[in-house]
N, C-alpha and C positions, 0 to 999 in steps of 0.2 A: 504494500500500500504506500500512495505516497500525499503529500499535504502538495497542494497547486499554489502557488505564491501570483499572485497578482501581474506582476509583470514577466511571467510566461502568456499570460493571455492577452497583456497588450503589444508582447511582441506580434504577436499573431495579427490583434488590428489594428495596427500600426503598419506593418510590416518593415519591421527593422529590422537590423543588418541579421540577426537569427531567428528571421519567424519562420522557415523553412523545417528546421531544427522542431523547433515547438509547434509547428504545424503538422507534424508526421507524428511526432509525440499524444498529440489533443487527441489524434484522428484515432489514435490506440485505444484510447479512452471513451472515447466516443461509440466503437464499436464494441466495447466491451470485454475487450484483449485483456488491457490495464484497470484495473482499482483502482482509484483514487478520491480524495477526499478535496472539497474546496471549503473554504470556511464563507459564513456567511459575511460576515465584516466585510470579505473579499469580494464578495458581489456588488457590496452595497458599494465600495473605492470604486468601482470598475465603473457600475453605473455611473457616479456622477462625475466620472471623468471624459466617459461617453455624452453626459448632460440631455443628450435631446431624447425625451420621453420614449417616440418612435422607433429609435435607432436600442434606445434601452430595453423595449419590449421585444423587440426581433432579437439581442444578445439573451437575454434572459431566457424566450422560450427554447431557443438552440442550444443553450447548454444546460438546461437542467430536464432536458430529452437523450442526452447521451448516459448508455448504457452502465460505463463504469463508474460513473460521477455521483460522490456523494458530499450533496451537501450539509455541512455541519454548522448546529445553533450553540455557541458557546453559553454556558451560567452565567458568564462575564461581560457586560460591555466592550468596549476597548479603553476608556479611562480606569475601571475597577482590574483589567486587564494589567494595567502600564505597574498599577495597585501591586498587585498582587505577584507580579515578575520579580518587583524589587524588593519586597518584600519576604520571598523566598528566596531570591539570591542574596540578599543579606542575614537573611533568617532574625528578621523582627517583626513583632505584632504588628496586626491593621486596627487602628481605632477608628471605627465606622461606626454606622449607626445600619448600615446596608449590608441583610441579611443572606447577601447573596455570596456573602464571604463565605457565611458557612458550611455551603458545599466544595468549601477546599479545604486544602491539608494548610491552611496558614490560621493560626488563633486571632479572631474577631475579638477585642475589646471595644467596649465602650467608657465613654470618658469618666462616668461613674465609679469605672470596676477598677481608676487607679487612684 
């Protein structure tokens, strides 16, 4: 399985200098050769770098009809994300009040609890 990063699929609509590469790659995916995983954050960058509604609806319906593609809904935002990285790479508490901490392995305190 592999996690699809964002600018593998703008090389593709862009076509820059290796969307050939990730063109052949998608197509694996797409036929359901390859597994892979896209996160949904990454949808949502992609669309509004796309911007026009139209052109967002025709990416969207095409790739969330290919075969090996899974999209994934984080617990996390991407600020409770940014959270919660540095947090585990330094290995200190989050004092939040957002209980969406608690489906990770990092200890949610509140401001009370010091």
């Amino acid at each position: 399985m592999y996690l699809i990063d964002a600018n593998i699929l703008l090389e593709v609509l862009y076509k820059r200098s290796r969307w050939k590469e990730c063109y052949e790659f998608l197509n694996k995916i797409k036929a359901g050769k390859i597994k892979a995983y896209i996160l949904h954050f990454t949808l949502h960058v992609i669309s509004a770098i796309l911007g026009k509604p139209e052109i967002v609806a025709k990416f969207l319906s095409e790739i969330l009809s290919w075969r090996g593609l899974y999209v994934i809904d984080l617990n996390l935002d991407f600020d409770d994300a940014l959270q919660y990285y540095y947090a585990n790479k330094t290995g200190i508490k989050i004092i939040s009040f957002d209980k969406d901490f608690d489906k990770t392995n990092i200890q949610r305190i509140e401001p009370k609890d010091i």
